[in-house]
N, C-alpha and C positions, 0 to 999 in steps of 0.2 A: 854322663861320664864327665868329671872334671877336666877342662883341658891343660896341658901339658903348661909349665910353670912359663918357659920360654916364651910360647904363643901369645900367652896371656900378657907376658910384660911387651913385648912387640905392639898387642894391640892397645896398652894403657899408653904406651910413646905413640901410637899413632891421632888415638882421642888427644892426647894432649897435642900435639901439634897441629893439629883439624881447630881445638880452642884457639889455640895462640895465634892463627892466621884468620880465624873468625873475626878475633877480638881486633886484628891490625887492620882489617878493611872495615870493620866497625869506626873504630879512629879515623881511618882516612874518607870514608862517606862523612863523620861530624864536620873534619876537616874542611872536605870541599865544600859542605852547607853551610858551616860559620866562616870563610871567606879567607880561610888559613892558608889556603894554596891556591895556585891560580894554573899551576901544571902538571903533571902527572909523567913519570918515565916508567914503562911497562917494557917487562922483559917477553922475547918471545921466540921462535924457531929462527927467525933473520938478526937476532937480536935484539938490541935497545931500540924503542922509538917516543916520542916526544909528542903528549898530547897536550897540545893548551886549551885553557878553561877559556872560551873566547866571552863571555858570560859572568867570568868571574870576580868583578868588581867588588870591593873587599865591605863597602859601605851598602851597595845595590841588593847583595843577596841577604846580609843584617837587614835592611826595611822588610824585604820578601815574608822576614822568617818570622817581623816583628808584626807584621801588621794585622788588623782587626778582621781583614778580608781573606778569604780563601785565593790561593792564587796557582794558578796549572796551565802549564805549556805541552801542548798534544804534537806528536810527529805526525805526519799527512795521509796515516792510516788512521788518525786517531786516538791511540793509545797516548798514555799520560807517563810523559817523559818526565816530569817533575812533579813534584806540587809541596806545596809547602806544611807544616803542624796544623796550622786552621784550618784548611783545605778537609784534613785527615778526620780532623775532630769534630767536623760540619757532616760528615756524611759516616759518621761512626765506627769510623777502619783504621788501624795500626798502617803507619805509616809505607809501610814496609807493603803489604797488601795492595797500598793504592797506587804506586808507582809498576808500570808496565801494562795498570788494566786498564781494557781501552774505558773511553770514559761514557760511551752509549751505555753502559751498562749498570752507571749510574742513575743515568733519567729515568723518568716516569715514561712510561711507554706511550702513554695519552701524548706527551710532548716532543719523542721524539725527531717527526716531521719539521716542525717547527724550530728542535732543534739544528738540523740538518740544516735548513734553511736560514740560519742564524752565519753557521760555519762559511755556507759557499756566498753569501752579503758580506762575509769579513772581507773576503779577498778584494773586494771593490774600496771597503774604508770601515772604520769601525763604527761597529756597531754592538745594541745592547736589548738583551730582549728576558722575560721572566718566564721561567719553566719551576719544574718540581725535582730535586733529586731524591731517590728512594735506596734505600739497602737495609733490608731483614726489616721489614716493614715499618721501617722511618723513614719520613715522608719530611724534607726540608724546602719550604720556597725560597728561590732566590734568584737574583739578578744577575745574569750576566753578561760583563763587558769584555766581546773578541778584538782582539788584531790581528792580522797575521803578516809575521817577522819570515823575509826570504834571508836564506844565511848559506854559505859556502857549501854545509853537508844538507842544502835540502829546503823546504818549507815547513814553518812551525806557529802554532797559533797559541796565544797566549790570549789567560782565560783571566779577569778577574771575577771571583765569584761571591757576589752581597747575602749574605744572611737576611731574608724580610720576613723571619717568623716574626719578630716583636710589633714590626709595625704591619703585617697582616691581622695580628690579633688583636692590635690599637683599631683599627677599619673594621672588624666586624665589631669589637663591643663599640664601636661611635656608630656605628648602621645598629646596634640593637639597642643604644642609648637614644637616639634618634626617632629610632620606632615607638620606644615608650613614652617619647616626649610626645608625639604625633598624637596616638591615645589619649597623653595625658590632657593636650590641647582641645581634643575632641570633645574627651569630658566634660574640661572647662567650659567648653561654649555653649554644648548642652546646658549646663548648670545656669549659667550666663544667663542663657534666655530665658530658663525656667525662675530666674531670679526676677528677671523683667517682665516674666508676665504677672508672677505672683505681687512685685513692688505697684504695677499697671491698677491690678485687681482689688489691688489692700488701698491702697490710695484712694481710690475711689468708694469701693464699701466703707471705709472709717470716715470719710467728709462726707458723707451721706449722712449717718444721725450728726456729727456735727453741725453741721447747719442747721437741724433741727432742734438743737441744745438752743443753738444762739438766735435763731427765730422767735422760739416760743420763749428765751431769756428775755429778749430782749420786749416781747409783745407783756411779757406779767409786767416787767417794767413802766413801761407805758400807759397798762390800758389797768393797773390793778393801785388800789389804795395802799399806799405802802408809807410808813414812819419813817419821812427823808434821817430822823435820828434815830431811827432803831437801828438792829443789825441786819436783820430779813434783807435792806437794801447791800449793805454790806458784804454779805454772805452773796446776793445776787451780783453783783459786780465785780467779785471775786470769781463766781462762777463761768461767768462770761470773756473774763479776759483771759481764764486758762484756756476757753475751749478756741479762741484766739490766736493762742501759741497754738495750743498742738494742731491748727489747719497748718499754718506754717509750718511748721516743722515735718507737717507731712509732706508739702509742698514741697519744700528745702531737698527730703527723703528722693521724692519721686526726681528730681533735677540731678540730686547726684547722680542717681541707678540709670536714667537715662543716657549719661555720659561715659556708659560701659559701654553702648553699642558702637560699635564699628563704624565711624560716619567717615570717611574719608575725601568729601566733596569738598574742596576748595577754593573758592570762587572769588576775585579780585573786590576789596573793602578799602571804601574809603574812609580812612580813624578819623579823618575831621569832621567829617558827615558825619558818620556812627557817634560821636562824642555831643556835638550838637544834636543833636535828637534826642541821646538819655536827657540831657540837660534839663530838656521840658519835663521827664518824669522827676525832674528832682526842685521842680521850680517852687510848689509849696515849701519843701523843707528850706530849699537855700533864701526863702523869702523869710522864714519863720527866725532859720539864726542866721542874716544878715549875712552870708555867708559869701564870697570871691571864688570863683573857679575860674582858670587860667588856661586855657588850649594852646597848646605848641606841638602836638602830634600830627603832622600832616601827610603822611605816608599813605602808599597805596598798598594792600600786603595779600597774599592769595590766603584766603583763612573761612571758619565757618560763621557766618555774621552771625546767627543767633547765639551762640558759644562764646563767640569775643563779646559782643552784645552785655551778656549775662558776666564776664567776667570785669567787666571797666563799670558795670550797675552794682557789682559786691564791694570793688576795691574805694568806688567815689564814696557808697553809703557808709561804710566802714571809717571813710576820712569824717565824713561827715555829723556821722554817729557819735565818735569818740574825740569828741571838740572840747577844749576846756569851758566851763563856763564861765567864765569873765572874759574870754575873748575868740573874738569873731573867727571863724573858720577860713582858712586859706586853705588852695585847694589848685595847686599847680598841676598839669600834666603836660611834658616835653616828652621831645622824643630825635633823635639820631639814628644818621645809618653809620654800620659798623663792617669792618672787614673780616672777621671771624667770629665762632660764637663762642665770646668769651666776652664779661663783661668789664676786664681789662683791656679789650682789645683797642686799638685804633680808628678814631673816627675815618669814614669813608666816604663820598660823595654818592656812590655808587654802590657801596659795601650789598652783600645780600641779605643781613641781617639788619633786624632794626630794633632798636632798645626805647622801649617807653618805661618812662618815671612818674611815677605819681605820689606828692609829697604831700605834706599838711602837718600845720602846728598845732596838731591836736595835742592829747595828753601823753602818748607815746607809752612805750612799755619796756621793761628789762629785757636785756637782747637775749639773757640764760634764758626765756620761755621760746624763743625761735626754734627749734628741733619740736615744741609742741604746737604754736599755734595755727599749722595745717593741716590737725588733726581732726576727724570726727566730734562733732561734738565738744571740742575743747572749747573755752569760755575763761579769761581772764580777769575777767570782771561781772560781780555778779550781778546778776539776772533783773533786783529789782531796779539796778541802777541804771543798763545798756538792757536794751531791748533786744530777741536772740536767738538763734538756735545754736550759734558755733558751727554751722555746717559752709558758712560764705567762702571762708579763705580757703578751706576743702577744695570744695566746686571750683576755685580762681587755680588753685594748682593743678588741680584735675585736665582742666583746661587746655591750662598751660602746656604742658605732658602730650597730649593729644597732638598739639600742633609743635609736634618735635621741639620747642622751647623751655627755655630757663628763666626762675624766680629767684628773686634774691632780694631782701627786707634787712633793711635798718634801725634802729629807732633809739629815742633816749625818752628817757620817763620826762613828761611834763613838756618838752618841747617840739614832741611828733616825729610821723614815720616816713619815710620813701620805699617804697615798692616799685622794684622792678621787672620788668620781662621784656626777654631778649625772643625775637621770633623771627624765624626765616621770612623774605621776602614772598617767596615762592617755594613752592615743592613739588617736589619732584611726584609725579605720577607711576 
């Protein structure tokens, strides 16, 4: 039965005025949150009384409302006397919902021990600890830092609360980036050593008929009738000096693959000793082209002597090799201690680093081929000119790398190169 015309406008003036006092304390909650007011005068049965915002700092509650943190002040039962838009938008509730609920009811129940124990360590000083909030099964980690503020009407703890989903899910994909590296490293070393037993195996099976090429080459030579002007000799000396190269360069092979393994034993070397010793393996050649070698490296250095050994035997043959031929081979090696490792850096008496040079006026090379000449196999000069694998300056980097140090090569065509390497004094175990 429709109700009577009167009733019905009664009740449309009462919805509208039920709006119109909604919408006024609507305004005056934005009010006191955007820092519009700082007081409030409430009418009531005794009359007028006077409530100041004692909190309401007009700049203080603008940070609150701006900031990237959830931020919530609890009365001493609990309940969430404030909380800010991020607060609301962090634990998925209309803002209006989250004010008045206590806030246990926000945690993960797994946490909330711990959070209880959070709240009663404020009262002593502040403190900051990671739980989980949950509501309608969102599940948010985050940080939070208590204080608690004593004030005229009471005790109040004030929460700042950090969002750590982004950087929880940075932490487990770097633990599962981590993981796969671990694996991948596994792999590797597997591989590694299946490389060095196979380099170990193959080295040895292929200079096995080698030898036997150049044995019985070298015995038809000898022991058989041959036309020093035919070609049969020709053809045979050809034959012999390849199977020549390819032992080296097996050799060369096995040296590098060797200096994949792990050797980390560093044992105190004397470069002046060590330099004086190769010397004698070079004393044919340096007798043959008249050659100068000059010692100024006299440093004591923790390093692997057979490595360094092999690395000062590449760099002098290499000076030595690539000599001009109208003039005699210089062959300086100096050496300084340095204060960092850098090969700008300043000399030191003391420094922990030490930089050896090793120069020579040989024939030198265009500095555009340096990003190649420490390459495998690379050869800038060819083969019937410089004798060669192109695997030496390889191995001299390789080396180098090994003993946490740096190379660095100069050179001008026709007037020769400097090679240097910077290498810790000591290392660290």
């Amino acid at each position: 039965m429709p109700k009577p015309p009167k009733i019905q406008e009664d009740l449309l003036q009462e919805l509208s005025e039920t709006r119109r006092r909604l919408s006024e304390a609507e305004d005056v909650i934005e009010a006191i949150r955007s820092g519009q007011v700082d007081a409030l005068v409430v009418q009531n049965g005794e009359g007028h009384q006077l409530y100041t915002l004692q909190s309401a700092d007009h700049n203080y509650r603008l940070f609150i409302e701006k900031m990237n943190e959830g931020a919530v002040t609890l009365d001493k039962h609990g309940n969430i006397l404030y909380a800010n838009a991020q607060f609301a938008a962090l634990v998925g509730l209309p803002l209006s919902e989250v004010v008045s609920k206590p806030f246990n009811e926000l945690v993960r129940l797994e946490h909330l021990t711990f959070f209880h124990t959070l709240v009663e360590a404020c009262g002593k000083g502040d403190c900051k600890g990671e739980i989980e909030l949950v509501h309608d099964q969102r599940s948010v980690p985050v940080q939070l830092s208590l204080n608690q503020l004593e004030q005229a009407e009471g005790t109040f703890i004030n929460i700042i609360v950090t969002d750590l989903s982004l950087q929880k899910n940075n932490q487990k994909q770097l633990e599962e980036n981590n993981l796969q590296l671990e694996l991948v490293n596994k792999t590797l070393e597997a591989s590694n050593h299946d490389l060095q037993q196979f380099a170990s195996v193959a080295s040895h099976d292929l200079q096995e008929p080698l030898r036997k090429i150049l044995m019985f080459g070298d015995r038809i030579r000898t022991t058989t009738a041959i036309d020093p002007a035919g070609k049969e000799l020709q053809y045979l000396e050809k034959m012999i000096g390849a199977a020549n190269r390819m032992k080296t360069l097996i050799i060369d092979i096995l040296n590098y693959s060797r200096l994949s393994v792990n050797d980390g034993v560093f044992l105190p070397v004397d470069l002046n000793v060590l330099l004086k010793e190769l010397l004698d393996d070079f004393e044919l050649m340096v007798e043959e082209k008249q050659a100068q070698i000059f010692i100024g490296a006299t440093a004591t250095i923790e390093a692997n002597r057979g490595q360094i050994r092999q690395l000062f035997q590449n760099l002098v043959s290499n000076a030595l090799k690539f000599s001009s031929p109208d003039v005699a081979p210089v062959v300086t090696i100096a050496g300084q201690r340095l204060a960092e490792k850098s090969f700008d850096s300043a000399i030191r008496e003391d420094g922990p680093y030490y930089l050896i040079s090793i120069s020579d006026n040989g024939i030198g090379f265009d500095e555009k081929y340096i990003p190649n000449i420490f390459s495998l196999f690379e050869r800038l000069n060819a083969k019937e000119k410089f004798e060669g694998t192109g695997i030496g300056l390889a191995i001299a980097k390789k080396i180098v790398e090994k003993h946490q140090g740096m190379m660095h090569v100069s050179s001008t065509v026709g007037r020769g190169s400097v090679f240097q390497i910077l290498l810790p004094i000591k290392h660290t175990q």
